[in-house]
VOKEDREN-150777 format. One line per 4 residues: number of its first residue (from 1); for each residue x negated, y, z of C-alpha. Coordinates in nm, 3 decimals. Each point is the difference from the previous one (the first is absolute). Layout:
NUM> X/Y/Z; ...
! end
This chain:
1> -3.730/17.132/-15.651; -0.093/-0.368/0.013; -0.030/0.034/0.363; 0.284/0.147/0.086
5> 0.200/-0.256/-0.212; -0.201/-0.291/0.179; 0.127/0.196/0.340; 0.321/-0.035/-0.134
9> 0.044/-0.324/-0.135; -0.133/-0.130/0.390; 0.242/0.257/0.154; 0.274/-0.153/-0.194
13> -0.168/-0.375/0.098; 0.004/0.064/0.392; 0.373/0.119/-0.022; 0.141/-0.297/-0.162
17> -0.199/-0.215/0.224; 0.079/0.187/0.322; 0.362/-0.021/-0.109; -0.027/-0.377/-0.081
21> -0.141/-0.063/0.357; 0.312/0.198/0.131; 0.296/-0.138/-0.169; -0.147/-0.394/0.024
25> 0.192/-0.008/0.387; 0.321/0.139/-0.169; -0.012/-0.199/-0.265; -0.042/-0.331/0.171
29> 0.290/0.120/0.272; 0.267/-0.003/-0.294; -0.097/-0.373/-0.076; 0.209/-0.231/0.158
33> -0.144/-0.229/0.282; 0.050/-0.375/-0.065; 0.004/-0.249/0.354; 0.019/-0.340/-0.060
37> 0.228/-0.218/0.179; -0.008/-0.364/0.045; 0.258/-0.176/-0.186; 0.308/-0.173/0.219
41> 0.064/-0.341/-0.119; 0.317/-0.247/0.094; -0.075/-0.301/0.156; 0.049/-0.336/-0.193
45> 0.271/-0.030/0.199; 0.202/0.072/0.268; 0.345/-0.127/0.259; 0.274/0.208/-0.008
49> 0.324/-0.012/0.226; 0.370/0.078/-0.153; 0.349/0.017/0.154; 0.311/0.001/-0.228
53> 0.344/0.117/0.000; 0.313/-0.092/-0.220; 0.358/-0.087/-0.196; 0.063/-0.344/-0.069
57> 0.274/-0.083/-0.292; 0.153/-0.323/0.032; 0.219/-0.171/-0.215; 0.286/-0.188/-0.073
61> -0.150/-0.367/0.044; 0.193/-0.287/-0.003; 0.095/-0.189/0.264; 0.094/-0.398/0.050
65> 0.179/-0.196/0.284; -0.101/-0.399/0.006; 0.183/-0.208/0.250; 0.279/-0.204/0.143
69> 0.210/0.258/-0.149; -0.151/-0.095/-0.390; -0.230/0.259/-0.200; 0.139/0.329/0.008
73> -0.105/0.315/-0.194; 0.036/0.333/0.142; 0.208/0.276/-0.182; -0.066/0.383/0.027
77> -0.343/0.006/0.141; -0.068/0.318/0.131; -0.329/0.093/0.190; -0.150/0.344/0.164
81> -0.253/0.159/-0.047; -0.281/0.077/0.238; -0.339/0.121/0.127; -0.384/-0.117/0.067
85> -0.293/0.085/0.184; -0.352/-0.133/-0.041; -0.302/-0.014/0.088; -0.323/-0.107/-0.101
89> -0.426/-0.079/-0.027; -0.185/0.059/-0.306; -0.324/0.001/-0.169; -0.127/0.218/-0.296
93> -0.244/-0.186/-0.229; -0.102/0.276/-0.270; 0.161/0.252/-0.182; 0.274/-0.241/-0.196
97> 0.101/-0.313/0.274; 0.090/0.023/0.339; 0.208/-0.267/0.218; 0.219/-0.002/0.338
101> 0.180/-0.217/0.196; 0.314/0.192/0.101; 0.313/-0.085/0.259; 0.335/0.140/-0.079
105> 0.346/-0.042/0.196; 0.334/0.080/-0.206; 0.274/0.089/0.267; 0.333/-0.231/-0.043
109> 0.262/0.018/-0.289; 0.320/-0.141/-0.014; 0.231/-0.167/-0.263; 0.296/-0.092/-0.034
113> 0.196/-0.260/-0.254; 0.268/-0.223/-0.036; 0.071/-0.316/-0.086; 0.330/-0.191/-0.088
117> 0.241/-0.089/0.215; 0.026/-0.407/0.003; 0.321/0.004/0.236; 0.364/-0.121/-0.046
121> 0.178/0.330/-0.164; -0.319/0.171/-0.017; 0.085/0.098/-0.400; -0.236/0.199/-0.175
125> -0.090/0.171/0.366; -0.357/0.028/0.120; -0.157/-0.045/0.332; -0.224/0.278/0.084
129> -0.393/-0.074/0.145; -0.258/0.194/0.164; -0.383/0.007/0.064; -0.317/0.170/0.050
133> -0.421/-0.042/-0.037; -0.304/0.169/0.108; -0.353/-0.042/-0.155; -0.397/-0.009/0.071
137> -0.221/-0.019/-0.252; -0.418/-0.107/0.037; -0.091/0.087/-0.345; -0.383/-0.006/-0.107
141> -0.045/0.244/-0.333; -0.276/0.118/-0.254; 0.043/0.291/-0.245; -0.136/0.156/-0.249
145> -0.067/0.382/0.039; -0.043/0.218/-0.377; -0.222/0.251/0.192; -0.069/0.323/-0.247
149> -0.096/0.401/0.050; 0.324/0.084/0.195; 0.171/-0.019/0.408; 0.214/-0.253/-0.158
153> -0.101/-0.401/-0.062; 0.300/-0.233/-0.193; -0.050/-0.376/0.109; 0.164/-0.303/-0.041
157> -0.028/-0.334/0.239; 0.164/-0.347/0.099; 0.025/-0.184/0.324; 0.047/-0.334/0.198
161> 0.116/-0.121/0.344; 0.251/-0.100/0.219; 0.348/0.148/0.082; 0.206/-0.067/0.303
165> 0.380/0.027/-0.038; 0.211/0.041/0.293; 0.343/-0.094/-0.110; 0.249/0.098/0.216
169> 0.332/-0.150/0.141; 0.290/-0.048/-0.317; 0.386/0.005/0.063; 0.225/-0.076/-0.238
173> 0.362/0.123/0.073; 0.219/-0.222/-0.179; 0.330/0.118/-0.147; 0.209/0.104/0.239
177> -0.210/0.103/0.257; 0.151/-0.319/0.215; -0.358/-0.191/-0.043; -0.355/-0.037/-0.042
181> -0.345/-0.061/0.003; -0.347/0.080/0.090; -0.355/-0.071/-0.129; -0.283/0.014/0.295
185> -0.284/0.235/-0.041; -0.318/-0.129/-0.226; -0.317/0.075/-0.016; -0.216/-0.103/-0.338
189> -0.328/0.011/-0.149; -0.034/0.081/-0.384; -0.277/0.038/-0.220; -0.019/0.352/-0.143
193> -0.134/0.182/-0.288; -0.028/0.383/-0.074; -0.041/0.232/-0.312; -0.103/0.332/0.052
197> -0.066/0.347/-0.177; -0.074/0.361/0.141; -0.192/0.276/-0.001; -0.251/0.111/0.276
201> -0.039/0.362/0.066; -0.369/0.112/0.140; 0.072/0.301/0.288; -0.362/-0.037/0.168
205> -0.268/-0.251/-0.053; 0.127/-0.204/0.285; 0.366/0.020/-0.058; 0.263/-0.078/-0.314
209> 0.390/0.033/0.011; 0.094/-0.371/-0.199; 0.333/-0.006/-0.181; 0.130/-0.340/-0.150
213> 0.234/-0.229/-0.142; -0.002/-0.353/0.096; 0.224/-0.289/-0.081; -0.025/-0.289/0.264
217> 0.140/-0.338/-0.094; 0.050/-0.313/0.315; 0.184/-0.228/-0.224; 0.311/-0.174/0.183
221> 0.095/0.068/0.378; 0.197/-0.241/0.188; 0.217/0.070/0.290; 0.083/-0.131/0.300
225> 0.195/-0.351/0.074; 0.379/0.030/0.121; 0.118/0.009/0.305; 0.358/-0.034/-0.038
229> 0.153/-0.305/0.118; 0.116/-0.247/-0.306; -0.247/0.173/-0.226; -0.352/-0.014/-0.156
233> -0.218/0.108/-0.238; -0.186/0.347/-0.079; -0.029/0.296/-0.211; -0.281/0.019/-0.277
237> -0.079/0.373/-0.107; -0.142/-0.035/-0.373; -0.312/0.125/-0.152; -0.028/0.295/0.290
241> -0.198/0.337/-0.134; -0.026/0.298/0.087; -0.090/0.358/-0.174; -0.179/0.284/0.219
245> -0.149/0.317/-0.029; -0.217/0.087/0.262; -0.230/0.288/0.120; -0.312/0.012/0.200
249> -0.319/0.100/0.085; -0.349/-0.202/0.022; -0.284/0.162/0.156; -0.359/-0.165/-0.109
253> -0.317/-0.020/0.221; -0.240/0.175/-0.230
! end
């Protein structure tokens, strides 16, 4: 009896073993297989190109006339709206600050005023005046990007530079119609300051859709000296700004 039992217990022994040699392969199949990859890391930093497209809100400024004719003021200033496009060079210094230099051009608006008519019998009547301006901007800018888990990346920023105002000819049509006069074309160096805010949007690792605000100051603009016989003097556009929203893309050298 004991050695059957003994037959036994090693019968019993050589299954569970055979059966632990068998299922080890199956076993170990159903265990998932790690592979290590080698981690991707951004460079310090990087340049980046952008291009930029937008509306540009004027407003109302004030305009002044300083001559033979006295100091005049202008009445009902009203000036267009209009449009930009930029471009620009960059460079990406970590995850919060980045800088560019950028180039923008804002296509021509016009305005139009009046100012009072000086004349014998002239009355309460108004002469009527005429103008228009173009714009380039070289603007150099820093911001600061609130990078976090998501596509999207708020940042605010400020710039400096140079603005070129091309003012263009000015007629004033005096009261009437039987008369008057003309301002020559002027072209005018300001300095300029910027004020942005936007949001970047990530769609690859190279390229981000940018949309901003930005208000632009140049300060005052004069205009061009007149060229109508018996009369001098210019016009002085006052404390010139501007208020855009623009769209854009920048697409960083990773």
């Amino acid at each position: 009896m004991s050695t059957t039992g003994n037959r036994i217990v090693w019968a019993f022994g050589a299954v569970t073993a055979l059966a632990t040699i068998l299922a080890g392969p199956a076993f170990a199949a159903d265990l998932p297989t790690y592979v290590y990859e080698e981690p991707v890391y951004d460079k310090a930093g990087a340049w980046y190109l952008r291009g930029d497209i937008g509306y540009v809100a004027t407003r109302d400024y004030e305009i002044s006339y300083d001559g033979s004719a006295g100091h005049q003021e202008f009445l009902n200033e009203d000036f267009s709206n209009t449009w930009l496009i930029g471009v620009g060079v960059g460079y990406k210094f970590n995850h919060f600050f980045r800088a560019d230099l950028t180039l923008d051009y804002r296509a021509e608006w016009d305005f139009e005023g009046n100012t009072e008519c000086a004349g014998i019998g002239c009355g309460t009547a108004l002469n009527d005046e005429y103008g228009s301006g173009s714009m380039y901007t070289l603007l150099a800018n820093i911001y600061f990007d609130w990078e976090n888990s998501s596509s999207f990346t708020p940042y605010i920023g400020g710039g400096v530079g140079l603005a070129y105002i091309d003012v263009g000819r000015q007629y004033g049509l005096n009261f009437g119609g039987d008369s008057y006069s003309s301002f020559e074309a002027e072209g005018t160096w300001n300095f300029a300051a910027a004020a942005m805010a936007g949001v970047t949007y990530e769609v690859s690792h190279n390229f981000a859709i940018d949309a901003n605000y930005r208000y632009l100051w140049v300060g005052d603009v004069e205009g061009g000296e007149s060229d109508t016989p018996g009369l001098t003097g210019h016009h002085t556009y006052e404390d010139v700004d501007f208020h855009e929203i623009r769209l854009g893309g920048r697409y960083t050298f990773h």
